[in-house]
PyMOL commands that place a pseudoatom at each C-alpha (Angstrom):
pseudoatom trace, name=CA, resn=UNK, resi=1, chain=A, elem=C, hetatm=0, pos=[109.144, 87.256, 103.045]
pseudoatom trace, name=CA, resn=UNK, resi=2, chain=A, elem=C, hetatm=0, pos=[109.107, 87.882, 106.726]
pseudoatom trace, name=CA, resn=UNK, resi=3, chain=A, elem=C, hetatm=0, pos=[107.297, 85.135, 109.328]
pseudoatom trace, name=CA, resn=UNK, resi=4, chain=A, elem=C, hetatm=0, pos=[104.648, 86.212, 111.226]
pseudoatom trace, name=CA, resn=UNK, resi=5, chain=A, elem=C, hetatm=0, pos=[102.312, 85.188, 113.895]
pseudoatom trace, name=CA, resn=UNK, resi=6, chain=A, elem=C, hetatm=0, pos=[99.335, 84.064, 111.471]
pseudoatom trace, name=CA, resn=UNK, resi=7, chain=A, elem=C, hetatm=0, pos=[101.747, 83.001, 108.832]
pseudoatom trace, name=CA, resn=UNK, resi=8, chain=A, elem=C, hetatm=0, pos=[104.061, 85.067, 106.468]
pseudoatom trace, name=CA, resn=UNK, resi=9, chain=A, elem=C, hetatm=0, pos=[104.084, 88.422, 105.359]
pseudoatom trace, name=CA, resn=UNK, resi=10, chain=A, elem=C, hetatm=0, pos=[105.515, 90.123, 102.102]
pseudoatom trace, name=CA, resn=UNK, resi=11, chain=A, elem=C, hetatm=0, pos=[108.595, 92.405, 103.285]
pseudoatom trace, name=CA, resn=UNK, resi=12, chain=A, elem=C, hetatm=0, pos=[108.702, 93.715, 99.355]
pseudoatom trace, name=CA, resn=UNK, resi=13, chain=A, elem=C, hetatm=0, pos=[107.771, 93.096, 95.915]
pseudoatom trace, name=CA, resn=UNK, resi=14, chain=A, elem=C, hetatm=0, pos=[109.511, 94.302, 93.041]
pseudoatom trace, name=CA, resn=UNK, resi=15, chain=A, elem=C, hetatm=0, pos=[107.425, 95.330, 89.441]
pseudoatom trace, name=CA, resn=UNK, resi=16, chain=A, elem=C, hetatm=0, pos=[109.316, 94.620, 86.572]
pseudoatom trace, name=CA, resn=UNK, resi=17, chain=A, elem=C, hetatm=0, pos=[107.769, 96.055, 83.417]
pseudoatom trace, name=CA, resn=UNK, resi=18, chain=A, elem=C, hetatm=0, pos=[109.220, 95.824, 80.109]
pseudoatom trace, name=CA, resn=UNK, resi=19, chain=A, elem=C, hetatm=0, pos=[107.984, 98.027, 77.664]
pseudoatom trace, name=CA, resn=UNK, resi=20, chain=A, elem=C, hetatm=0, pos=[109.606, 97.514, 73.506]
pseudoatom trace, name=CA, resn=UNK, resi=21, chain=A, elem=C, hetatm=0, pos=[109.443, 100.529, 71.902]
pseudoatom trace, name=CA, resn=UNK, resi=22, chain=A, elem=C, hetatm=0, pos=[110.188, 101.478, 67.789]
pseudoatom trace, name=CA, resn=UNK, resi=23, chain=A, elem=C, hetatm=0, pos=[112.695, 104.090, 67.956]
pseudoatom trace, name=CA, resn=UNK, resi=24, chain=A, elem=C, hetatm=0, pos=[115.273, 105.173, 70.304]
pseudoatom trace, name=CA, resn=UNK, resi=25, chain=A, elem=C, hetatm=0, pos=[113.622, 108.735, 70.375]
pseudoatom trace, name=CA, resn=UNK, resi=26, chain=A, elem=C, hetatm=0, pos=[110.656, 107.510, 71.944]
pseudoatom trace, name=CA, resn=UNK, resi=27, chain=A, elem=C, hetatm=0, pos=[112.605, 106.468, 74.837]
pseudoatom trace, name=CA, resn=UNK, resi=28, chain=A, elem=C, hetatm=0, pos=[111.460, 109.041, 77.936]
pseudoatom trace, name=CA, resn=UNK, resi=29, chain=A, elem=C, hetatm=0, pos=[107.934, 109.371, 76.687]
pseudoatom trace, name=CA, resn=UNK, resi=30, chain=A, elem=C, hetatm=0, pos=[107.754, 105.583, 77.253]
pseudoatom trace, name=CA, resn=UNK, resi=31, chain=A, elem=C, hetatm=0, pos=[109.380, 105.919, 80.750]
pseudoatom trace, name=CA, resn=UNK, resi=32, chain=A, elem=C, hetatm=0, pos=[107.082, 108.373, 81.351]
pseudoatom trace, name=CA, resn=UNK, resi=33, chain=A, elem=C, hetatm=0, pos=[104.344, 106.514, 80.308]
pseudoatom trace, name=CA, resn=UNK, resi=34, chain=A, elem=C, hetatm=0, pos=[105.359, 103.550, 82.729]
pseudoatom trace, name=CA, resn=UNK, resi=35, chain=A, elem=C, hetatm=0, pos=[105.531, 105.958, 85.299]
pseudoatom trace, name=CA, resn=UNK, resi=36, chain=A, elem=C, hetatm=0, pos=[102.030, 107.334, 84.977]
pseudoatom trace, name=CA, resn=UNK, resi=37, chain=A, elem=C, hetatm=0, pos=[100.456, 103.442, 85.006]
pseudoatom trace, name=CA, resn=UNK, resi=38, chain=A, elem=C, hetatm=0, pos=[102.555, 102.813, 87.668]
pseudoatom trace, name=CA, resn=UNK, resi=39, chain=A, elem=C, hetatm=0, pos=[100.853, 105.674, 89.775]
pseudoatom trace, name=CA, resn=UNK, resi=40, chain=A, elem=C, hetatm=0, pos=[96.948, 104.341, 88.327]
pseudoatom trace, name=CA, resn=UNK, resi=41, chain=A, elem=C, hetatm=0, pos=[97.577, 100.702, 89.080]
pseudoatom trace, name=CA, resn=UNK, resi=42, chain=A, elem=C, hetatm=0, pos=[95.004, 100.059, 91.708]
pseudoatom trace, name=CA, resn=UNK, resi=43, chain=A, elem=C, hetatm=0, pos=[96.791, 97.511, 92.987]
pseudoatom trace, name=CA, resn=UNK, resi=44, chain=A, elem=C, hetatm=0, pos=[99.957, 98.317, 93.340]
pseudoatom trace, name=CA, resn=UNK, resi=45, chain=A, elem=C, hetatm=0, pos=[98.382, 101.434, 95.226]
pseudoatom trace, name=CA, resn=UNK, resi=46, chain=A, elem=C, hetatm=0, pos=[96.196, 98.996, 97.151]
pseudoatom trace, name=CA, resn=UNK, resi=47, chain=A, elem=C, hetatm=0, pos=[99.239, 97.564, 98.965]
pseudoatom trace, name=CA, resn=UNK, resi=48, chain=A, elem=C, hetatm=0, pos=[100.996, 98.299, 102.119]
pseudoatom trace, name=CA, resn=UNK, resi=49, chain=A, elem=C, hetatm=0, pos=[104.174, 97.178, 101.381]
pseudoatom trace, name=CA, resn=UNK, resi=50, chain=A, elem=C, hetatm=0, pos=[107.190, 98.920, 99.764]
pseudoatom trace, name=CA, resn=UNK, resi=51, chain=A, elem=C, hetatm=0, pos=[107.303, 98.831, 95.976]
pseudoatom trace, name=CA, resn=UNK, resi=52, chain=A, elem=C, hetatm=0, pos=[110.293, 98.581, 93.672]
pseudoatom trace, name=CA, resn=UNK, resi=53, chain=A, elem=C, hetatm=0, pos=[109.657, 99.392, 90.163]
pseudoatom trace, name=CA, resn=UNK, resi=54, chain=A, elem=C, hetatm=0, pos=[112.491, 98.917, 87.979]
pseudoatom trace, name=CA, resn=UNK, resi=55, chain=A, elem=C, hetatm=0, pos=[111.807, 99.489, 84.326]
pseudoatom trace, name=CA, resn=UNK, resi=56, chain=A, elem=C, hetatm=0, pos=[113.125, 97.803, 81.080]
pseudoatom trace, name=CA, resn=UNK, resi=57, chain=A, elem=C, hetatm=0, pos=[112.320, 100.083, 77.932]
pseudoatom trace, name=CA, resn=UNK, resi=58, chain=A, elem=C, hetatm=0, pos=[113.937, 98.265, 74.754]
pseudoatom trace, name=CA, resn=UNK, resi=59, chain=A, elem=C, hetatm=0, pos=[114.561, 99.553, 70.831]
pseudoatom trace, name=CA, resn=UNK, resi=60, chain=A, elem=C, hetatm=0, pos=[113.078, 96.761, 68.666]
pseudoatom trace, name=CA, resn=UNK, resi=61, chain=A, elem=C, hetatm=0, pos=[115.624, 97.164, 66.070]
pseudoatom trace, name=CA, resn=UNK, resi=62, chain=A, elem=C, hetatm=0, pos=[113.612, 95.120, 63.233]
pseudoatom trace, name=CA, resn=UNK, resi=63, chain=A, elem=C, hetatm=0, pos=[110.812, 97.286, 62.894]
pseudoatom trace, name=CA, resn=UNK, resi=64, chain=A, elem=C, hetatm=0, pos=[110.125, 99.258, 60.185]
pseudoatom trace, name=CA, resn=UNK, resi=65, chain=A, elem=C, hetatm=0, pos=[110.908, 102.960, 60.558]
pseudoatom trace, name=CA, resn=UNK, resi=66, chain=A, elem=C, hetatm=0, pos=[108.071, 104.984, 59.144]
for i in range(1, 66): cmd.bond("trace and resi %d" % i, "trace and resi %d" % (i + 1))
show_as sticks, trace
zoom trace
């Protein structure tokens, strides 16, 4: 956070989404997925500050495999 004349300003924000997935297979198309809300989030577009996205895709190893 950066100080300025009327108060502070954001110098970056960092989006952490976590995404838990079933199987280890399905690991890019949910990076890819992340990606692609990343890039339709209104919000995120709406700002004017720079963006880290750093992505956590997990295996949930006690699901069923079908």
């Amino acid at each position: 956070m950066n100080r300025a004349d009327s108060g502070y300003n954001f110098s970056e924000i960092v989006i952490r989404p976590q995404l838990t997935i079933s199987r280890e297979q399905e690991r890019e198309r949910a990076l890819e997925l992340l990606q692609k809300a990343k890039a339709l989030c209104l919000v995120s577009r709406a700002l004017a500050i720079a963006q880290k996205f750093e992505t956590r895709v997990e295996v949930n190893k006690g699901s069923p495999v079908g």
